[in-house]
GUMARZA-911926 format. One record per atom (N, C-alpha, C, CB): residue number from 1; atom name; x, y, z; chain. Coordinates in pm, 1 decimal, padded with zeros to 6 digits. Glycine has a CB too. Layout:
BEGIN
{pos NUM; site CA; px X; py Y; pz Z; unit A}
...
***
This chain:
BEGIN
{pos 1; site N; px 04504.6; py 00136.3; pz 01981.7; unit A}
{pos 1; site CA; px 04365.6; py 00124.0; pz 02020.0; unit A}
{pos 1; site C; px 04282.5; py 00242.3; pz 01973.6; unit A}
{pos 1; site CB; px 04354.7; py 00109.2; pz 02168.6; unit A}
{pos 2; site N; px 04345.4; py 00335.0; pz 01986.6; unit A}
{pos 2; site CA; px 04248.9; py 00487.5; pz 01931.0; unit A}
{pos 2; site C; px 04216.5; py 00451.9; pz 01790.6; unit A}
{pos 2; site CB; px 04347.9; py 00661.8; pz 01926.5; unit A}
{pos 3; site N; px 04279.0; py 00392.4; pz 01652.3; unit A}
{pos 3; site CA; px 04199.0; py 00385.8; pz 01528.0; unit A}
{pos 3; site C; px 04101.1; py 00233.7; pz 01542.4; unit A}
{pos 3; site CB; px 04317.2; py 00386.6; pz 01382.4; unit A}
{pos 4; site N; px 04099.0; py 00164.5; pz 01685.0; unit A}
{pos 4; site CA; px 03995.4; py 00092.2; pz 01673.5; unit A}
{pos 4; site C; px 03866.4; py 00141.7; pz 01801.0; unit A}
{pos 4; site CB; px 04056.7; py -00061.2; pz 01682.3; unit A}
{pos 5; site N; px 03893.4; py 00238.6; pz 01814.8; unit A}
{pos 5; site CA; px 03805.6; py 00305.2; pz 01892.9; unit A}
{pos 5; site C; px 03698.6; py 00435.1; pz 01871.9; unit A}
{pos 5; site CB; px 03880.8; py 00332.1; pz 01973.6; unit A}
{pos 6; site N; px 03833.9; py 00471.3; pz 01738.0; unit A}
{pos 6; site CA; px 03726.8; py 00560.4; pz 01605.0; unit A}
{pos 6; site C; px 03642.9; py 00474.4; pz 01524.0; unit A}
{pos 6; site CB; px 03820.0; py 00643.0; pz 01476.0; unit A}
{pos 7; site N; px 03718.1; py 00393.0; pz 01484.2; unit A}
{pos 7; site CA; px 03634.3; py 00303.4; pz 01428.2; unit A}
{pos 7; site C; px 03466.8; py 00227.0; pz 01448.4; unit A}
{pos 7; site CB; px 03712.6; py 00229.3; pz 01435.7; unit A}
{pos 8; site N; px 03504.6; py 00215.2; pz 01560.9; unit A}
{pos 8; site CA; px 03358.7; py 00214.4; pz 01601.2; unit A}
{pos 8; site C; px 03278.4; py 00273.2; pz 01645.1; unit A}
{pos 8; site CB; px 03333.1; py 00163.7; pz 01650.6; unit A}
{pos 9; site N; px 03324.0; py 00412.1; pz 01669.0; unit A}
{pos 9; site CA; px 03235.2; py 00522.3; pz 01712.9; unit A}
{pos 9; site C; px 03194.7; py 00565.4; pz 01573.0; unit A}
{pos 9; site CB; px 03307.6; py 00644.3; pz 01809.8; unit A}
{pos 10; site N; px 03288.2; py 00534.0; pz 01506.0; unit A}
{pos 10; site CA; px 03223.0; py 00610.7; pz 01328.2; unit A}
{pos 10; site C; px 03089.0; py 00476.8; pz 01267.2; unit A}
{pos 10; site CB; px 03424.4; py 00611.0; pz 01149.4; unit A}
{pos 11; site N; px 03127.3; py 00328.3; pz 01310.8; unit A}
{pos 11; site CA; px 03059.7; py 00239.2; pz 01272.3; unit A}
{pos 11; site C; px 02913.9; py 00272.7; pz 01333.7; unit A}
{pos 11; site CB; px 03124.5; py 00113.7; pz 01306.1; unit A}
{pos 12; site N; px 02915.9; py 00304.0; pz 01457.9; unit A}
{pos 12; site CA; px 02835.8; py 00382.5; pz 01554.2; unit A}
{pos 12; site C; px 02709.5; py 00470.0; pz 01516.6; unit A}
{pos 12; site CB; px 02924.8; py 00468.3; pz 01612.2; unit A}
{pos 13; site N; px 02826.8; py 00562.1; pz 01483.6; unit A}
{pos 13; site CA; px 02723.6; py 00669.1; pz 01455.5; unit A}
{pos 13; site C; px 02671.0; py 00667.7; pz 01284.7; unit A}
{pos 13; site CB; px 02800.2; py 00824.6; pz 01498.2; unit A}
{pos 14; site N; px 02717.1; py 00575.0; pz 01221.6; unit A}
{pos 14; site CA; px 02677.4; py 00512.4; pz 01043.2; unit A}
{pos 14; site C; px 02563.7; py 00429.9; pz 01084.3; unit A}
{pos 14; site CB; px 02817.1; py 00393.5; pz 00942.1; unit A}
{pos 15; site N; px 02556.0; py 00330.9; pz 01179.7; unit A}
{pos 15; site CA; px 02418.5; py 00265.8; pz 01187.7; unit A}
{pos 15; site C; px 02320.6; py 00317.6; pz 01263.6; unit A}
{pos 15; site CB; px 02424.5; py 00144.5; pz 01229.8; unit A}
{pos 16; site N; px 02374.1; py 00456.6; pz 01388.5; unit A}
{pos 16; site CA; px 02216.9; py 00547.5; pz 01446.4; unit A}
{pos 16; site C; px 02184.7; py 00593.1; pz 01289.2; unit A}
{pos 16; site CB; px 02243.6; py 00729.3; pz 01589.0; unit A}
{pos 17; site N; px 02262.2; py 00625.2; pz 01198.1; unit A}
{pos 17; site CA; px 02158.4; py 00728.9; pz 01081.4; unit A}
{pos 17; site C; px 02112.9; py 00633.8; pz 00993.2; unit A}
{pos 17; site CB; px 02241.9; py 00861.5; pz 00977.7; unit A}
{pos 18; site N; px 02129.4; py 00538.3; pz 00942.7; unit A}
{pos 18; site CA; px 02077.3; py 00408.2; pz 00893.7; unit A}
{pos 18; site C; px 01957.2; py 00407.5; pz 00922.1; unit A}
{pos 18; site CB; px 02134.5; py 00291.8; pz 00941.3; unit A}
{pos 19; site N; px 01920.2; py 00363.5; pz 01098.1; unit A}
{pos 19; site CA; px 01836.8; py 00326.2; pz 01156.3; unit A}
{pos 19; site C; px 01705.2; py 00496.6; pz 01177.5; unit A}
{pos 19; site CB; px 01923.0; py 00247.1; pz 01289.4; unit A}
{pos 20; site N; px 01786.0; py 00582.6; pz 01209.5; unit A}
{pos 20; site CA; px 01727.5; py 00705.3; pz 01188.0; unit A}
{pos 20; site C; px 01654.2; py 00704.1; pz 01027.2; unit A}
{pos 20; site CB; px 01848.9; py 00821.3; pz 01210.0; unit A}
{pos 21; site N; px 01701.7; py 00656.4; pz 00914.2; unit A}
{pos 21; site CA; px 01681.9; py 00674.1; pz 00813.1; unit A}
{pos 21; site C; px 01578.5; py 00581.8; pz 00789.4; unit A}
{pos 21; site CB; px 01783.3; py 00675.8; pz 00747.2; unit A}
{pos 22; site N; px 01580.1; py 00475.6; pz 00776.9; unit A}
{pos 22; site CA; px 01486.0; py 00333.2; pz 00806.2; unit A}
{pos 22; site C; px 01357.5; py 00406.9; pz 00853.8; unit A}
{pos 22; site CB; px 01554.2; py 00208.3; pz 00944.0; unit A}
{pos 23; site N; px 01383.8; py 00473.1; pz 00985.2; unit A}
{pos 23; site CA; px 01215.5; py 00527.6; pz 01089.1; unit A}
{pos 23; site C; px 01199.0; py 00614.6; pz 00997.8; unit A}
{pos 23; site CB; px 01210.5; py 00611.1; pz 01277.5; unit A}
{pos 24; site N; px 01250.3; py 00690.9; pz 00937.2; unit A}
{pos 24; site CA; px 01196.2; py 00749.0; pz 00861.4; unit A}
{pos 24; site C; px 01107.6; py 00734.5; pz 00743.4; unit A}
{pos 24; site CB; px 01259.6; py 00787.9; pz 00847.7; unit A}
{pos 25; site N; px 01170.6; py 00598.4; pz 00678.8; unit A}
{pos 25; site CA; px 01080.1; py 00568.8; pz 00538.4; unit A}
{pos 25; site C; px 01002.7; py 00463.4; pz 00576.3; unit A}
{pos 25; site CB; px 01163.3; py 00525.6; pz 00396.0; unit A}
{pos 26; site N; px 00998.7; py 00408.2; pz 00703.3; unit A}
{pos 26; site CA; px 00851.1; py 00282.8; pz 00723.8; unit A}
{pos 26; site C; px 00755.6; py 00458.8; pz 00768.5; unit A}
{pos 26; site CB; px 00872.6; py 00089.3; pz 00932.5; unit A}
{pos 27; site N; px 00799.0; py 00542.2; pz 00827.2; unit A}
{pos 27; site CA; px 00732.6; py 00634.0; pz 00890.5; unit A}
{pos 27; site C; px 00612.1; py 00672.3; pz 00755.0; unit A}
{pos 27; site CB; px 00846.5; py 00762.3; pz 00950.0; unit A}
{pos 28; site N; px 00683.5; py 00736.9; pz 00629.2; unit A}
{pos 28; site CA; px 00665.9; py 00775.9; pz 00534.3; unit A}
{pos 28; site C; px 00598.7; py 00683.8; pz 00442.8; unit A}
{pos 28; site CB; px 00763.9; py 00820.0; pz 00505.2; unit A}
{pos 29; site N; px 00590.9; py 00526.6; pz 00448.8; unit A}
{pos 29; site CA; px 00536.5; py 00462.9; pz 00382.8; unit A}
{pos 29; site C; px 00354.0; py 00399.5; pz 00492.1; unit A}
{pos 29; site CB; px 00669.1; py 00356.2; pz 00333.7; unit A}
{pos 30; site N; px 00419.2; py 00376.8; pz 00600.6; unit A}
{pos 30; site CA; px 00311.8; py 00406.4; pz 00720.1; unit A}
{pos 30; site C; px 00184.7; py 00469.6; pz 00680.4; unit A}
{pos 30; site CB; px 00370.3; py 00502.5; pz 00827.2; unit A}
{pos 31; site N; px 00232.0; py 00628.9; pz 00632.5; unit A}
{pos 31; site CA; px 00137.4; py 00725.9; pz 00593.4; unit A}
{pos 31; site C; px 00075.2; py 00698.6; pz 00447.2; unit A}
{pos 31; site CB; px 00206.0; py 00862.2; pz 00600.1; unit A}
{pos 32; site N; px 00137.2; py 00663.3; pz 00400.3; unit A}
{pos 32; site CA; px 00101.8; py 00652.7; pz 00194.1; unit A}
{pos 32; site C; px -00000.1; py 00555.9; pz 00206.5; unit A}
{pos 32; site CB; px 00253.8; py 00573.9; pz 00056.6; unit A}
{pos 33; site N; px 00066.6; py 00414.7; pz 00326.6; unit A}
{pos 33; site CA; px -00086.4; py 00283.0; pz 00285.4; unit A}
{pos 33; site C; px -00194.3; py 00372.0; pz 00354.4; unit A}
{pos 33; site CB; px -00083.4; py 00072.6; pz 00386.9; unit A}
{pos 34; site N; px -00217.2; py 00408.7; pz 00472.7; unit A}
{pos 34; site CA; px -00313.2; py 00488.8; pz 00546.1; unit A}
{pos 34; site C; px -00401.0; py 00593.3; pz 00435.9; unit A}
{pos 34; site CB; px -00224.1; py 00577.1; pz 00664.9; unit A}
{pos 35; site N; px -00313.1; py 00665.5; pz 00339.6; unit A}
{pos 35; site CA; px -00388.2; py 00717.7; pz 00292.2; unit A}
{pos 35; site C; px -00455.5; py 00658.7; pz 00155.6; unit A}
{pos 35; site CB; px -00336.6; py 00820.3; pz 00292.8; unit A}
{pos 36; site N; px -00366.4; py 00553.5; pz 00127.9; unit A}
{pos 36; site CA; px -00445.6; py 00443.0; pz -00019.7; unit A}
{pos 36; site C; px -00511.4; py 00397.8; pz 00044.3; unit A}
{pos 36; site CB; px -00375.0; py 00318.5; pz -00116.6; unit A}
{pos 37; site N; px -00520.9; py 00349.2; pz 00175.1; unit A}
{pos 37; site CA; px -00684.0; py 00242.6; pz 00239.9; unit A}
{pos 37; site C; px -00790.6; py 00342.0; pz 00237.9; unit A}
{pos 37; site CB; px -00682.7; py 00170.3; pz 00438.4; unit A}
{pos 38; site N; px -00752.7; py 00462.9; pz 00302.2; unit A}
{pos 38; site CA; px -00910.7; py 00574.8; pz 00302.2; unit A}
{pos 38; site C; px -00932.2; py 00601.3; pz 00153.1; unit A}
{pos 38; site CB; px -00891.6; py 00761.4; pz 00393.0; unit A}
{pos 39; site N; px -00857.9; py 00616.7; pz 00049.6; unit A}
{pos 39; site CA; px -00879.3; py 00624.8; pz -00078.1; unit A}
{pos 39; site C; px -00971.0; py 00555.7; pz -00146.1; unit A}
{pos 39; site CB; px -00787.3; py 00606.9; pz -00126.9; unit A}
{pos 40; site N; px -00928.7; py 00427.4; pz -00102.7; unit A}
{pos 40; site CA; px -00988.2; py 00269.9; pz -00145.3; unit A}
{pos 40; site C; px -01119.2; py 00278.3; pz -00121.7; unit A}
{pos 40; site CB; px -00931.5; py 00135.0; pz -00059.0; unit A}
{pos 41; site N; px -01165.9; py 00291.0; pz 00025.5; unit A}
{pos 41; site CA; px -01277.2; py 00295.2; pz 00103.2; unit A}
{pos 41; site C; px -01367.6; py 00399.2; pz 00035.4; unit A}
{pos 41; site CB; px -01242.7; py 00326.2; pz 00249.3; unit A}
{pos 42; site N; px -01342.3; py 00506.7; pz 00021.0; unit A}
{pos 42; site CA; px -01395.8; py 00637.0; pz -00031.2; unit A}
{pos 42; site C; px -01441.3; py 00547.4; pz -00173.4; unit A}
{pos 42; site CB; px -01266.2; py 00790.0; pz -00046.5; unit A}
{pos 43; site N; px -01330.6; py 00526.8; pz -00293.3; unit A}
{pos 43; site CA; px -01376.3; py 00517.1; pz -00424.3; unit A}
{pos 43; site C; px -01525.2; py 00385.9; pz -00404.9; unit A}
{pos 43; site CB; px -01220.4; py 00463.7; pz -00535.6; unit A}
{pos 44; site N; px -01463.3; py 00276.0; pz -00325.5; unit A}
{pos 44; site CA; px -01527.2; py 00157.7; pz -00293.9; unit A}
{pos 44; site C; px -01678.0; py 00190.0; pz -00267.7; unit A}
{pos 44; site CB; px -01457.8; py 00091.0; pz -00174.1; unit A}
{pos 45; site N; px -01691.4; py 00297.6; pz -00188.6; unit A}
{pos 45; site CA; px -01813.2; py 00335.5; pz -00119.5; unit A}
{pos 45; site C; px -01885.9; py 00422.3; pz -00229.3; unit A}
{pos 45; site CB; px -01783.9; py 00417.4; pz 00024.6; unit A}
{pos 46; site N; px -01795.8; py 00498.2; pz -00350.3; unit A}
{pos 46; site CA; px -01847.1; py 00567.4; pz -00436.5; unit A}
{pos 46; site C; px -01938.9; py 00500.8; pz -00529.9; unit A}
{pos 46; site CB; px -01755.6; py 00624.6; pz -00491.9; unit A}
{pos 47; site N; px -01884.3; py 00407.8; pz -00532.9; unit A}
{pos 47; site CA; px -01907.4; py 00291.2; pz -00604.1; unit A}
{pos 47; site C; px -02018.1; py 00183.2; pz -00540.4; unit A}
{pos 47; site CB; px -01772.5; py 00228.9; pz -00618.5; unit A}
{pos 48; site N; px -02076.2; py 00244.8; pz -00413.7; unit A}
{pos 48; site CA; px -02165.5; py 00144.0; pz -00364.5; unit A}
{pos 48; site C; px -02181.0; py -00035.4; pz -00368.7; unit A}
{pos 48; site CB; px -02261.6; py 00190.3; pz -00418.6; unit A}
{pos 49; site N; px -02032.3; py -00046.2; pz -00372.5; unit A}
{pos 49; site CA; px -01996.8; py -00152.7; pz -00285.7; unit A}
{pos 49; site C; px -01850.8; py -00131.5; pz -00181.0; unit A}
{pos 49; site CB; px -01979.7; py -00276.9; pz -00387.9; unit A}
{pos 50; site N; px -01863.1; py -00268.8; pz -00120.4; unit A}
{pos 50; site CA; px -01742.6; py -00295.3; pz -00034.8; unit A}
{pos 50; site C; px -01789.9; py -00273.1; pz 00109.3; unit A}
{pos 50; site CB; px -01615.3; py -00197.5; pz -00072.4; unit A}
{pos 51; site N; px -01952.8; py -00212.2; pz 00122.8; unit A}
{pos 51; site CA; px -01930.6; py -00196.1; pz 00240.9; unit A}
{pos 51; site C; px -01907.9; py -00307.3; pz 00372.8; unit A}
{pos 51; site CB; px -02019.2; py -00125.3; pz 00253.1; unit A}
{pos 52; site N; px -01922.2; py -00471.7; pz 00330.0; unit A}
{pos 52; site CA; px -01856.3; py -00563.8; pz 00401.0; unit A}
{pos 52; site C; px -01739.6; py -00565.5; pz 00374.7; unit A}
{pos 52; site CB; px -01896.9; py -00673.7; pz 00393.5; unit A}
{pos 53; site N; px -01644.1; py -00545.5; pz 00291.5; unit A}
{pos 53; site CA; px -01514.4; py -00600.4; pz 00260.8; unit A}
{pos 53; site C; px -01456.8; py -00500.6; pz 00397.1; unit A}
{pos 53; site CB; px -01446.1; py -00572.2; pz 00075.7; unit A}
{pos 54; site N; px -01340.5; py -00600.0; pz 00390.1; unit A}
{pos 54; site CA; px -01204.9; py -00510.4; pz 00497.0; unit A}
{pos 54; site C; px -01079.9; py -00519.8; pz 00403.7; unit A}
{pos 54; site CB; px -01152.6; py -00606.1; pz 00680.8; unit A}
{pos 55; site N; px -01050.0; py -00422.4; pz 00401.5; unit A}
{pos 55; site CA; px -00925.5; py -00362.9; pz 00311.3; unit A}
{pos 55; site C; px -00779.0; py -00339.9; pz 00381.0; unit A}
{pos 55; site CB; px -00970.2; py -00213.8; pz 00256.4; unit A}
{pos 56; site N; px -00801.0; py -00384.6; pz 00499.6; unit A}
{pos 56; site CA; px -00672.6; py -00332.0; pz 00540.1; unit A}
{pos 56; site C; px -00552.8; py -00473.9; pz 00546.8; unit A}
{pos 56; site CB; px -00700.0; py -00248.8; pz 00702.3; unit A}
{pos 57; site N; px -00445.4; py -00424.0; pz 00501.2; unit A}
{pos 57; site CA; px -00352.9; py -00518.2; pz 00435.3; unit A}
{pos 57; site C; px -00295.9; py -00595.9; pz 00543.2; unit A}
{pos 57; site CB; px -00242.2; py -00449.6; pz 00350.1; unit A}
***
């Protein structure tokens, strides 16, 4: 029972860092659209249009 009890403590602790890893890159991509929508908005507005459009995806 102990190499099926490592086993899943190792399976365990392989999918907390997965999932740790995952929050990390929606976290990181989260931030990138946030900052291409204010980008958008900014050039859009530079550009004196868009101010009806909605840009957010």
């Amino acid at each position: 029972m102990d190499g099926i009890s490592a086993s899943i403590a190792q399976y365990s602790m392989d999918m907390a860092q997965v999932k740790a890893q995952s929050q990390a890159q929606v976290s990181m991509l989260k931030n990138v659209m946030e900052l291409q929508e204010t980008s958008m908005e900014q050039l859009l507005a530079s550009m004196g249009v868009g101010a009806g459009l909605n840009v957010q995806a």
